[in-house]
DOKOL-908096 format. One record per residue: residue number from 1; y, z, x negated of N, C-alpha, C in turn. Coordinates in Angstrom, 2 decimals, always signed. Each point is the difference from the previous one (the first is absolute). Example, Ala and Ser with C-alpha at 12.3 -4.5 7.8 and 13.67 -1.06 7.14 Angstrom:
semi n_y n_z n_x ca_y ca_z ca_x c_y c_z c_x
1 -5.69 +7.80 -13.19 +1.19 +0.00 +0.89 +1.20 +0.00 -0.90
2 +1.05 -0.72 +0.35 +1.19 +0.06 -0.82 +1.09 +0.73 +0.77
***
This chain:
semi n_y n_z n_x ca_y ca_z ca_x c_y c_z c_x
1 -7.37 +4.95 +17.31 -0.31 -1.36 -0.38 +1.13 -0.95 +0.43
2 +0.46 +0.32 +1.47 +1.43 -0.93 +0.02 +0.56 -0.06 -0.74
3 +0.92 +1.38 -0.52 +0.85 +0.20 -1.04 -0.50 -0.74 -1.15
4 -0.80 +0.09 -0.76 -0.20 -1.03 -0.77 -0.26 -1.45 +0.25
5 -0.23 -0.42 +1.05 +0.37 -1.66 +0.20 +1.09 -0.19 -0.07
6 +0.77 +1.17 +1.08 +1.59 -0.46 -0.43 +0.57 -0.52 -1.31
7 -0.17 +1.35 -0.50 +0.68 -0.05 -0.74 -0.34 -1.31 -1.56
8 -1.48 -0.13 +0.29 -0.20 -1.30 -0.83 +0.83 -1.30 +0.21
9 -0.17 -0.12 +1.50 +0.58 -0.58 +0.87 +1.84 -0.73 -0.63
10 +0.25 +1.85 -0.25 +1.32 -0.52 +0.12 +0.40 -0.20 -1.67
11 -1.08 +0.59 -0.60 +0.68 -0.50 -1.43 -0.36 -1.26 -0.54
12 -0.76 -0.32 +0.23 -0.25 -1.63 +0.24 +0.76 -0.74 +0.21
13 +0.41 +0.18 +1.35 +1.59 -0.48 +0.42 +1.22 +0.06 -0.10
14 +0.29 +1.24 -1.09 +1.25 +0.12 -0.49 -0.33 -1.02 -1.48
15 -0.95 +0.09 -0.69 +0.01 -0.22 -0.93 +0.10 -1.74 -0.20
16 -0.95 -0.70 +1.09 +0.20 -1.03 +0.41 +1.72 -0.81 +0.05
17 +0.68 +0.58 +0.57 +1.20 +0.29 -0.01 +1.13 -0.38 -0.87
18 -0.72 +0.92 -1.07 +1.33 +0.55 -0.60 +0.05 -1.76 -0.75
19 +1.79 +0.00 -0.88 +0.40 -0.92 -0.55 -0.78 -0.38 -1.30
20 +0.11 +1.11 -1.00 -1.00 -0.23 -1.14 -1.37 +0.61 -0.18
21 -0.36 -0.41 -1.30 -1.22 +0.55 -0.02 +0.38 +1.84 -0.89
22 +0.88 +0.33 -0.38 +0.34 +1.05 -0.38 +0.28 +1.01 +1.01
23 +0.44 -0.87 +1.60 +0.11 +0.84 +0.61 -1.18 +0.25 +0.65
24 -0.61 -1.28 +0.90 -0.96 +0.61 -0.13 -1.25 +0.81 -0.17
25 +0.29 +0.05 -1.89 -1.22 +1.13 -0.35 +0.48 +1.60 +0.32
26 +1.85 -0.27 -0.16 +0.57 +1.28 +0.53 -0.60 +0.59 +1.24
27 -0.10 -0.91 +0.82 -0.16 +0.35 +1.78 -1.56 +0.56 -0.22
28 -0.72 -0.67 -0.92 -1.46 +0.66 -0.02 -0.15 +1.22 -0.45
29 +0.72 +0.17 -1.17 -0.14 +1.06 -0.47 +0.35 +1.20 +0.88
30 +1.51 -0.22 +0.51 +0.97 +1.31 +0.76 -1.19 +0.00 +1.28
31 -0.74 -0.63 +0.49 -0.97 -0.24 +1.47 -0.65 +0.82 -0.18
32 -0.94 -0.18 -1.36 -1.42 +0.96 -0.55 +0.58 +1.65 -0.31
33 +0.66 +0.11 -0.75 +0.58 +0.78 +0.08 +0.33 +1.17 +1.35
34 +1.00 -0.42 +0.77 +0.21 +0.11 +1.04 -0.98 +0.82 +1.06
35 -0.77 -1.13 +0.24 -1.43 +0.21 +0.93 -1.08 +0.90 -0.66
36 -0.16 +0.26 -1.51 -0.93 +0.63 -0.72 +0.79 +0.74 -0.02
37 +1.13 +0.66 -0.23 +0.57 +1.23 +0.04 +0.00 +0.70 -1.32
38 +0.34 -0.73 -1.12 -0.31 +0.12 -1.24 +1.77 +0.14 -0.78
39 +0.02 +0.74 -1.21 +1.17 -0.23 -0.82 +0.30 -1.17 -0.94
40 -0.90 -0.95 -0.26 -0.05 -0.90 -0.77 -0.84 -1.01 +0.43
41 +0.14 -1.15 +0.25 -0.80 -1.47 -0.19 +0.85 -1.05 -0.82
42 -1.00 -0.23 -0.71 +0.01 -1.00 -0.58 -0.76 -1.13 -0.28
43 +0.28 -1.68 -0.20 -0.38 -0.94 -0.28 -0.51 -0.16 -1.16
44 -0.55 -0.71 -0.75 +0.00 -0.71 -1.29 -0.75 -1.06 +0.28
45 +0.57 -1.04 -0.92 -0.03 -1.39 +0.31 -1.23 -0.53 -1.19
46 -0.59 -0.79 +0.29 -0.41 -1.11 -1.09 +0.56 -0.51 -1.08
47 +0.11 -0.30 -0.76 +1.35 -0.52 -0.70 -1.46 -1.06 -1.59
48 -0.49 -1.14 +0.50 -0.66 -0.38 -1.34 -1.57 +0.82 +0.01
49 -0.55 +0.26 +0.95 -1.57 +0.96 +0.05 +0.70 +1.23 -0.08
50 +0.57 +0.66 -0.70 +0.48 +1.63 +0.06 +0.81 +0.75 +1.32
51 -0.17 +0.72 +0.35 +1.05 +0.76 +0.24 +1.01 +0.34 -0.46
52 +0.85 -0.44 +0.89 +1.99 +0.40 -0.51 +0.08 +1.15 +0.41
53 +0.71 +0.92 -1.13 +0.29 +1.47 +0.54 +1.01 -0.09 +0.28
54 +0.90 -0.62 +0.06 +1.28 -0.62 +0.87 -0.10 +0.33 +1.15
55 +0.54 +0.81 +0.22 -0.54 +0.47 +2.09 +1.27 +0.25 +0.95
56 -0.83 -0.30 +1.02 +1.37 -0.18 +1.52 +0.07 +1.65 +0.48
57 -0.07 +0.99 -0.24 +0.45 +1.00 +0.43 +0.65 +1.17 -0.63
58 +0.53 +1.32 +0.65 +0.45 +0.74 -0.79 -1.50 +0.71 -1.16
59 +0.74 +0.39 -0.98 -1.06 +0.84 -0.87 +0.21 +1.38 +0.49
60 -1.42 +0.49 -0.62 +0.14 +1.52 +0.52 +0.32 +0.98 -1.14
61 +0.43 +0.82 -0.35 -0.04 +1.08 -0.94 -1.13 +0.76 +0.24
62 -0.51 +0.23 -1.09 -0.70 +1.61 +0.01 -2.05 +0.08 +0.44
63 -0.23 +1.12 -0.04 -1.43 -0.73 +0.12 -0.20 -0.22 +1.79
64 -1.06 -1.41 -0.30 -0.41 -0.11 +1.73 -1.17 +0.37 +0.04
65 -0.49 -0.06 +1.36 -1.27 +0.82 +0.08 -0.98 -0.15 +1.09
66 +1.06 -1.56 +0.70 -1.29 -0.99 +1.23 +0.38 -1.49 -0.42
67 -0.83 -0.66 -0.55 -0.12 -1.32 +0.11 -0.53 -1.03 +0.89
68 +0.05 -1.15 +0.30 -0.58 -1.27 +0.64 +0.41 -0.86 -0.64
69 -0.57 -1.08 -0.10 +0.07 -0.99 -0.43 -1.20 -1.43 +0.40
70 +1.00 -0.70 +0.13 -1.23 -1.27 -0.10 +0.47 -1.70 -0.31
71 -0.86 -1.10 -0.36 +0.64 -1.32 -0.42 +0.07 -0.40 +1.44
72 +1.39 -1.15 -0.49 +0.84 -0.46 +1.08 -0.45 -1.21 -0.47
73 -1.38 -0.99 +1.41 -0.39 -1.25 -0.44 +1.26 -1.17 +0.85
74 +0.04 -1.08 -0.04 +0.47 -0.96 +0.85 -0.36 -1.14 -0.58
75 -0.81 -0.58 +1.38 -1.03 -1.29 -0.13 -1.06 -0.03 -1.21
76 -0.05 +1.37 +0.43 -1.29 -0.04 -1.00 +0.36 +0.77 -1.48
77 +0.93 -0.39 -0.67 +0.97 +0.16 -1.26 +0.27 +1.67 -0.19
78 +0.03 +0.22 -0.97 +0.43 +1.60 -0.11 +1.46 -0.28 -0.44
79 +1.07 +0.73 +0.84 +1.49 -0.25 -0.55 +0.35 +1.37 -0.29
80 -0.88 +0.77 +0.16 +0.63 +1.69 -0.21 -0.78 +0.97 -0.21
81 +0.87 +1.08 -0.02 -0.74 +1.30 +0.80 +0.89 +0.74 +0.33
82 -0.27 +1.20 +1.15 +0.77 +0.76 +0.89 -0.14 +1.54 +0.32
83 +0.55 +0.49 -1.33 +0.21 +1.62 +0.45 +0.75 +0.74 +0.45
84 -0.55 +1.41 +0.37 +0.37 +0.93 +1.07 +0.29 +0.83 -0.84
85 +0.50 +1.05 -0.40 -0.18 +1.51 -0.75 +0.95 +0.85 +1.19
86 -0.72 +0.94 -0.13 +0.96 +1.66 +0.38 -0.29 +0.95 -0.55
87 +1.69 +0.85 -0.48 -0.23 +1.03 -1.02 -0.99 +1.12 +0.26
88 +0.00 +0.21 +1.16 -1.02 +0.75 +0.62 -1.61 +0.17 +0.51
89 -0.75 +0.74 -0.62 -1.44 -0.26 +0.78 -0.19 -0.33 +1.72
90 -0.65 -1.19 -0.28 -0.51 -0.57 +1.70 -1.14 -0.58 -0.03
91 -0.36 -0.17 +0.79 -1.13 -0.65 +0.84 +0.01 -1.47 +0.79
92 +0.01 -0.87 -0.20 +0.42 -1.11 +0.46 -0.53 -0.28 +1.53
93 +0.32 -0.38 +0.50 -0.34 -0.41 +1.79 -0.85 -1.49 -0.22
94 -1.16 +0.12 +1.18 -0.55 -1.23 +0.45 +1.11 -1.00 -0.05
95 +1.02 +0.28 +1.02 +1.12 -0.62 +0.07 +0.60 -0.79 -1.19
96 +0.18 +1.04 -0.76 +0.74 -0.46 -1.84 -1.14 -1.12 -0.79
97 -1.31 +0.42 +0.30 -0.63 -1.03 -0.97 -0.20 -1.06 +0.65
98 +0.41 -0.10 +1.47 -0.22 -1.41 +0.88 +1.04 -0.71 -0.13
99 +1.25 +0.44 -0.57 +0.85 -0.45 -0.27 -0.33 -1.25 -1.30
100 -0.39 +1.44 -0.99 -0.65 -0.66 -1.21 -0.63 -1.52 +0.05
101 -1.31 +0.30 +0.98 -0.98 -0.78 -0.11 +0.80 -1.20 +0.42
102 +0.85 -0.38 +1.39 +0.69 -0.60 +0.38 +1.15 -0.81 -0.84
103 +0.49 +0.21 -1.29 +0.96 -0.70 -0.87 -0.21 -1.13 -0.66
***
């Protein structure tokens, strides 16, 4: 449970941070990533009610075979959503979806 305050902790605070808002969705993304231990996260933005498939991370090739996902609110507002994939079968951790729930 530390480990995950931390690390909320600290992406918060990098992201807080950073100069733009491009970077900071970078710092979110590379964070989730990172800490979930995943080959792919990605953003997608709002863009007009839809989702932009315009996304902040690398793409993956080939078939995947663990997902997460969930909407990214602020002040209330839906500005996103935020997935996980790995090419590989897994099982997600308490840990990973507290992450989730936490965005």
């Amino acid at each position: 449970m530390k480990d995950l305050i931390h690390s909320l902790q600290h992406l918060v605070l990098e992201a807080f941070v950073a100069s733009s808002s491009q970077k900071r969705i970078g710092c979110i993304v590379s964070q989730v990533k990172a800490f979930i231990g995943v080959g792919v996260c990605s953003l997608y933005l709002v863009e007009k009610g839809v989702i932009d498939c315009g996304y902040f991370s690398e793409s993956g090739d080939g078939k995947l075979e663990a997902f997460l996902g969930t909407s990214v609110f602020h002040g209330g507002t839906l500005v996103g959503v935020i997935v996980v994939v790995q090419k590989f079968r897994r099982k997600f951790s308490q840990g990973d979806d507290s992450i989730r729930v936490n965005l």
